[in-house]
N, C-alpha and C positions, 0 to 999 in steps of 0.2 A: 510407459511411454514418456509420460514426463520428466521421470529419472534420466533414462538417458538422451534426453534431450536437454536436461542440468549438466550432464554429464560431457558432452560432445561441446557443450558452449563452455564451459571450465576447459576445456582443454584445447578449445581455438583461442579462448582470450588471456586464459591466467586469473578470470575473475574468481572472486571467491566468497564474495556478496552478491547478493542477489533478491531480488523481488519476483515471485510470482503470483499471478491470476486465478483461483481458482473459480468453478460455477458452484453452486452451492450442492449439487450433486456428489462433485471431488470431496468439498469441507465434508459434509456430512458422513461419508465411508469413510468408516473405520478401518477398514482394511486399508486403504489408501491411506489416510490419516498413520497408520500404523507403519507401513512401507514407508512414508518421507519420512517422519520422525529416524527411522532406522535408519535412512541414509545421511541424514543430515548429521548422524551421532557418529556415524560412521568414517575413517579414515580420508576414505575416497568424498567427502560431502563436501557442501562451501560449507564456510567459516560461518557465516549470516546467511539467514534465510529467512526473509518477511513472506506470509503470504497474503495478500488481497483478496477480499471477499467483497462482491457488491450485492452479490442477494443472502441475507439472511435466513435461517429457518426460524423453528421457535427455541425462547431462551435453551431451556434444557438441552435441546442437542447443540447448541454453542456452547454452552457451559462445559459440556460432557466434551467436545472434539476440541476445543481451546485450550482443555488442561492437556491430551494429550502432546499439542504441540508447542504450549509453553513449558513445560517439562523438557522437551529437546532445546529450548532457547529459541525456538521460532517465533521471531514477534508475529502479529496478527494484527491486518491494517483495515477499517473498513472505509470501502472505495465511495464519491460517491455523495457522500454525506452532503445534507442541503437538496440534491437534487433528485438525485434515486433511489437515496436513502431518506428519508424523514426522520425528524428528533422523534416523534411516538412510532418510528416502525426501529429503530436501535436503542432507545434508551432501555431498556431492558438487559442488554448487554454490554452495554457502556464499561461494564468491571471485568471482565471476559478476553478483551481487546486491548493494544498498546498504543493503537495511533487508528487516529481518522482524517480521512482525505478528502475536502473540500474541494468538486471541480468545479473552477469558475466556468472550463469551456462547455458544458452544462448547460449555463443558464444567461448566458450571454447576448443571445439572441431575441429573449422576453423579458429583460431583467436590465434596469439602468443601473449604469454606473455605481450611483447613491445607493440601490439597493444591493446590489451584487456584494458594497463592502461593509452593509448592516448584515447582508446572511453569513456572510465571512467573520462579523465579528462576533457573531453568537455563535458560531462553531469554536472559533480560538476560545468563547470564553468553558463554551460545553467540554471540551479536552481540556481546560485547564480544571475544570471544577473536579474534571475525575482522574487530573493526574496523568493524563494522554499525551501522546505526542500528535503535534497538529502537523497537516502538510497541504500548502496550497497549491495546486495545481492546476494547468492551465496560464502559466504565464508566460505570455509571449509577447511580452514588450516592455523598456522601462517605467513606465507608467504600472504597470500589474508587479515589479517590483517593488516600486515606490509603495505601491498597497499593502505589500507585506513588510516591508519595512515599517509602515506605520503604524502595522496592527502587532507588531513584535513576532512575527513569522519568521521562524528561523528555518524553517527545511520548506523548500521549493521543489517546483517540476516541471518543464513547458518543452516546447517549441524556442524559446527562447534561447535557452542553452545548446540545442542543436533537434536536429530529425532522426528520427530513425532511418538505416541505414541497412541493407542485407549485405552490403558487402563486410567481409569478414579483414579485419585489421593481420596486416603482415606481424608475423609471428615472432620477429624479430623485435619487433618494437613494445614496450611491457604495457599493460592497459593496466589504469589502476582507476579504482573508484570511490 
């Protein structure tokens, strides 16, 4: 199902990167694990294919379903980090993974300001210690730029840059990302 639903959206947009969601059920099967690796290597595949993981299992079956899909060039993102993930429920995996996803809209609601951008800046420093790609997310206004700006955040994601949308873009006009 999720193939050809990579499948049908590559072929309304032109996209050819992409990010997907899995539940840790998805990460964990091997057989699925086996199945995208093969499409992603595949002709018909996108070019890039990050997948997101926000629940973790234990190291080994990361380590063991990670190589399969860095092996196909799949980065591997975990979602989350600060809020639903914990530094002692990922650090175990920290070498396994390409990028971690800090959501500020998370923690916004019990969390000031001043704190929001001390948990933010021990994740930038946690990804940089092991060589990660950081991404902050949740920015939806200039102000939540300014914060990445000041923390050396160079990949973003919000509200900010626009909503999500079901309407499908005329086919005429080329989507790029």
């Amino acid at each position: 199902m999720q193939i050809s639903l990579i499948q049908e959206f590559m072929q309304r947009t032109g996209a050819t990167t992409m990010n997907i969601n899995l539940t840790a059920n998805q990460f964990n099967d091997l057989d699925f694990a086996t199945a995208m690796t093969q499409f992603v290597e595949s002709s018909v595949g996108p070019a890039h294919l990050n997948v997101e993981i926000t629940h973790l299992s234990d190291s080994a079956t990361t380590r063991r379903i990670s190589a399969l899909y860095r092996a196909a060039g799949v980065k591997l993102m975990i979602d989350d980090v600060g809020s639903d993930n914990s530094f002692e429920l990922v650090q175990e995996v920290l070498g396994y993974v390409n990028n971690v996803k800090f959501a500020m809209q998370n923690l916004r609601k019990q969390t000031s300001a001043e704190q929001l951008k001390q948990r933010a800046a021990f994740w930038v420093k946690v990804a940089q210690a092991h060589h990660l790609t950081f991404v902050l997310e949740g920015v939806e206004n200039e102000a939540d730029l300014e914060l990445a700006r000041e923390l050396g955040v160079l990949y973003v994601q919000g509200y900010y840059f626009g909503k999500p949308s079901l309407e499908v873009p005329d086919e005429t006009i080329p989507v790029t990302f």
